[in-house]
N, C-alpha and C positions, 0 to 999 in steps of 0.2 A: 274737885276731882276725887279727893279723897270718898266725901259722903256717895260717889257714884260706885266707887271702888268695895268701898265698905257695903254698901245694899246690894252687890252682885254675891260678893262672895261669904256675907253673912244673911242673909237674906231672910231666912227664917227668923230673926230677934229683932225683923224691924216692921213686920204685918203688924202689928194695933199698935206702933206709934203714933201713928198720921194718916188715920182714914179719912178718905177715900181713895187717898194718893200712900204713895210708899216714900220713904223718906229720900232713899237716890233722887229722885224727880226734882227733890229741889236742890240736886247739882245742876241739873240743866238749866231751871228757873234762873241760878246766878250766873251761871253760862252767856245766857242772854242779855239778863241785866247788864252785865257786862260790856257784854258787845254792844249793845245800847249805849250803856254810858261812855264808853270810848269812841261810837261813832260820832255821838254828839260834839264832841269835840276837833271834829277831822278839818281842815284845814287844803288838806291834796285835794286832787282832781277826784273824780268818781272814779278813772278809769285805771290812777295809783292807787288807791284805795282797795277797790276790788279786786287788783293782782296784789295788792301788797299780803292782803288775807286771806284770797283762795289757793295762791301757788303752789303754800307750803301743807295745804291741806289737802290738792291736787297731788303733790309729789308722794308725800309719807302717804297717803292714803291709800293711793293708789300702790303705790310699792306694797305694801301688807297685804292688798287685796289679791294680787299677782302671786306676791308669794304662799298665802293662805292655796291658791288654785293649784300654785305648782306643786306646794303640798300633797293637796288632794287627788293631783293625777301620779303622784309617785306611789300613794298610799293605797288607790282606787278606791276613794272615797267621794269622790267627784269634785268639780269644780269650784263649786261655793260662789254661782255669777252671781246669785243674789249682793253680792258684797259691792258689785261695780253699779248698784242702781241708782246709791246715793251720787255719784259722781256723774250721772246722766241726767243734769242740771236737777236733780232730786228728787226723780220717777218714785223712788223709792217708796214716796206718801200716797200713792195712788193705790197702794197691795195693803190690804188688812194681816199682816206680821210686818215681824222685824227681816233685816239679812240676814246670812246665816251667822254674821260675825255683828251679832244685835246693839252695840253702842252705834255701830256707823249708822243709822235711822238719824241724827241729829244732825250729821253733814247736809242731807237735803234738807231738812229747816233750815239749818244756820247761813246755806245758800242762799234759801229764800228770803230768810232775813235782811242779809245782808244787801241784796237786790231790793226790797221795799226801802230800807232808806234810801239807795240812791236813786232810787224814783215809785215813788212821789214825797217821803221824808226827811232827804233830805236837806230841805230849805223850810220846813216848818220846824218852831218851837213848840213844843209838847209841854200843854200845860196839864192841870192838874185833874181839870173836868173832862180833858179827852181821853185819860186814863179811866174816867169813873164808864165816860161812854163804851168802853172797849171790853168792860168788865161785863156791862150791860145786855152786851152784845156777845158776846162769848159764851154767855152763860146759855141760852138758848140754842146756838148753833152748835155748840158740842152737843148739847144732849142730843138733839136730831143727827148731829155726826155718830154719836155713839147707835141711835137705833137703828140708822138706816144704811149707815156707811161701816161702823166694824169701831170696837174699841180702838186698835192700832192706829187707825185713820185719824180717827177724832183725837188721839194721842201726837201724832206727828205734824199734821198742817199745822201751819201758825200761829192758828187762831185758837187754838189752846196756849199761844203763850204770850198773846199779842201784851195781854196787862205789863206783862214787868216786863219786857221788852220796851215798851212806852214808859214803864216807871225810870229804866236807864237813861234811855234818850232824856227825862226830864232831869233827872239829877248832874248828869253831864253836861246838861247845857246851864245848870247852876254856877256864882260865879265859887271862886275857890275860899271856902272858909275856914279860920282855924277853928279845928274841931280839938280843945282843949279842954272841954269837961269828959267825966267819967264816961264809958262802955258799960258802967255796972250796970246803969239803969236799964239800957237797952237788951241785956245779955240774960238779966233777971227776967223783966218784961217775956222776952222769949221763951225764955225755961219754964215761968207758968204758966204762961201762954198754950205751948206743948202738951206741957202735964193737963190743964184743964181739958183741952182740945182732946185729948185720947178719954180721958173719965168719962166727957160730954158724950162722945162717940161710942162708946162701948155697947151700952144699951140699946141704940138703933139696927146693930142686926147685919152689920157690911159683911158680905161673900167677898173671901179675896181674889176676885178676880183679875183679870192683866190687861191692861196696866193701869187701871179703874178699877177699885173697891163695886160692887152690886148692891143696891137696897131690894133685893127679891122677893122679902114679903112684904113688899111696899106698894100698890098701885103705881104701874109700870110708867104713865109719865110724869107722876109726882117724885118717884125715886129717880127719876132720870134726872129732875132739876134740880133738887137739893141734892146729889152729887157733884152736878157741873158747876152750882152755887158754891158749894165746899171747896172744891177745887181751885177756884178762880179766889177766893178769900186766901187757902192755904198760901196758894204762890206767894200773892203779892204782899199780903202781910209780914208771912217770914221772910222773904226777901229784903223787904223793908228795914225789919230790926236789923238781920243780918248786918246789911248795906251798916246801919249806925252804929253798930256793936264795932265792927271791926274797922272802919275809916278813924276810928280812935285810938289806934294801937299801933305802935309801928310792926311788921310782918317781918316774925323770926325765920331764919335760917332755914330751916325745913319747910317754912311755908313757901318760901322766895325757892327752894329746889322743886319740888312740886307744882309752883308754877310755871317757871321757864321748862320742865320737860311734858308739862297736861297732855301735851296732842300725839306722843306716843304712847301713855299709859294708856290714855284712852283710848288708842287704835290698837292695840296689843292686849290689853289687857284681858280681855274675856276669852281670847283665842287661849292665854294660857293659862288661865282658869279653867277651862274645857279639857285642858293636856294633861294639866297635874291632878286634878279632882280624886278621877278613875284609881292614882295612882296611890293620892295619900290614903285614901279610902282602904286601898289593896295593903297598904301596910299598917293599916287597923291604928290608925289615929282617931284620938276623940275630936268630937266638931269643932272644940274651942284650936283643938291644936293644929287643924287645919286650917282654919279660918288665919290663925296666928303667922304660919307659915305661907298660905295665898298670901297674906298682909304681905309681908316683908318680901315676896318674890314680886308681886306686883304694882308696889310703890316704890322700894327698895329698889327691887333689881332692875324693874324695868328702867326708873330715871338715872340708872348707873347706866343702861347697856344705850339709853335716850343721850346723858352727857356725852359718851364715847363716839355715838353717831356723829354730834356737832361738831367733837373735835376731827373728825376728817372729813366731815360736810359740812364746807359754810355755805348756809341755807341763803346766809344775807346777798353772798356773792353771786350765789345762781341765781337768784331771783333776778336780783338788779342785770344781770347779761340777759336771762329772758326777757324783761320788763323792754328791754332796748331791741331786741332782736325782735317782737311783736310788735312793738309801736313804733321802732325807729327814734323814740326819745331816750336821751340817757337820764338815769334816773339816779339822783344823788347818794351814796352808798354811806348810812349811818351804820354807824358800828354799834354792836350793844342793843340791835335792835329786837324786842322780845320776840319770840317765836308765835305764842299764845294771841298777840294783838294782830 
């Protein structure tokens, strides 16, 4: 959440880290791996499952996207429908942009997602070579996504992220190991990893376009697949380290607040990065001091006004009254239970 937060509202200092991709992109890649590695492990029914993970994504979502509109007809700025497409079981991937409130693009993936496990995913184990197959296959239909269909497109379906989605599901369905040696390795690994990765890149020539870097003085369909090749290496490798770097460490205090509130920073956060911009701008702040200030209103403030919501919204408790009033089953009410999952 963080690195997606940070590549919004610093955005300019992270173009020739990680071309072809921009570095936010790989908050989504762990987004998913995630949601992979936790699905792997799911035990409930499909149809506790699917309510247990779209309700609260359904509720809070929709509520922002309501109130972004109400906004907009008070201000007569307009609507901002674009915002309810992701929630239109994920229309949203079908339009070359984002909405108007651009994080929500990931709700119709993560829909999607979540719907491919529970049919056909579900009951298969993900091994290692159906990752290599996905990689194989991806690589080629984005680039045809990207010419024929629109950056955005080839951005949002699945199938830009099918690899580490499948690398979750495989680690997940691992059995549980103590991972008692060092992170250093994996943390270093990564950092020249990175650093070589940008020196490597530099000299080929990427146009920063959105949300795909461009090889445009390249012959148009060789730049198109060393792109898509880039792409699909970037995810799942950093992904990878990541995943081993930090399963070695136990998750300090700020990391555990930024997770339990992710799903309103992330639904809020660019609406008020759009609010205050205009404003810190108009009082002749330097970039760093914007940036510094976005920081802290958008991870800060929002996971403060995110806590305050929960203590008078328990999420757990409506779900579980909806889960019974749609299926007629009651459904056991664990306390403690994450919002994020």
């Amino acid at each position: 959440m963080c690195l997606i937060v940070y590549g919004h509202i610093a955005h300019a200092t992270t173009v020739g880290l990680t071309p072809p991709v921009y570095l936010k992109q790989f908050g989504v890649a762990f987004f998913l791996f995630s949601t992979g590695f936790t699905l792997a492990r799911e035990r409930r029914s499909v149809v506790e499952v699917l309510f247990r993970r779209l309700f609260p994504v359904y509720f809070f979502g929709l509520s922002v996207a309501v109130l972004i509109a109400v906004t907009g007809a008070i201000r007569g700025s307009g609507l901002a429908l674009s915002n309810f497409l992701p929630f239109a079981a994920g229309a949203n991937i079908l339009f070359d942009n984002f909405p108007a409130n651009p994080t929500t693009w990931y709700i119709g993936t993560y829909i999607h997602f979540v719907l491919l496990w529970a049919w056909p995913l579900r009951r298969i184990r993900v091994r290692g070579w159906m990752i290599a197959v996905a990689v194989a296959m991806e690589i080629p239909i984005r680039a045809l996504l990207i010419a024929f269909a629109g950056h955005y497109v080839a951005y949002m379906l699945l199938v830009n992220w099918t690899a580490v989605f499948l690398l979750g599901m495989a680690k997940g369905a691992e059995d549980e190991r103590d991972a008692a040696d060092s992170p250093i390795p994996y943390a270093a690994a990564l950092a020249l990893g990175l650093v070589a990765w940008a020196a490597a890149m530099r000299p080929l020539g990427f146009d920063p376009t959105f949300p795909f870097m461009t090889l445009s003085r390249w012959p148009a369909t060789i730049g198109l697949v060393v792109v898509s090749a880039a792409i699909s290496l970037l995810y799942v490798s950093t992904t990878r380290l990541v995943f081993e770097a930090t399963r070695r460490v136990e998750a300090p205090a700020p990391v555990r607040f930024v997770a339990r509130n992710s799903l309103i920073i992330f639904l809020a956060h660019m609406p008020v990065f759009f609010a205050l911009h205009p404003i810190l701008v108009g009082w002749g702040l330097t970039y760093w001091a914007r940036v510094g200030v976005q920081w802290v209103i958008c991870v800060g403030g929002l996971g403060a006004v995110s806590e305050a919501i929960h203590a008078v919204i328990n999420i757990d408790r409506l779900r579980a009254r909806a889960f019974e009033m749609f299926t007629g089953r009651r459904r056991p009410q664990v306390d403690g239970e994450a919002l994020a999952s």
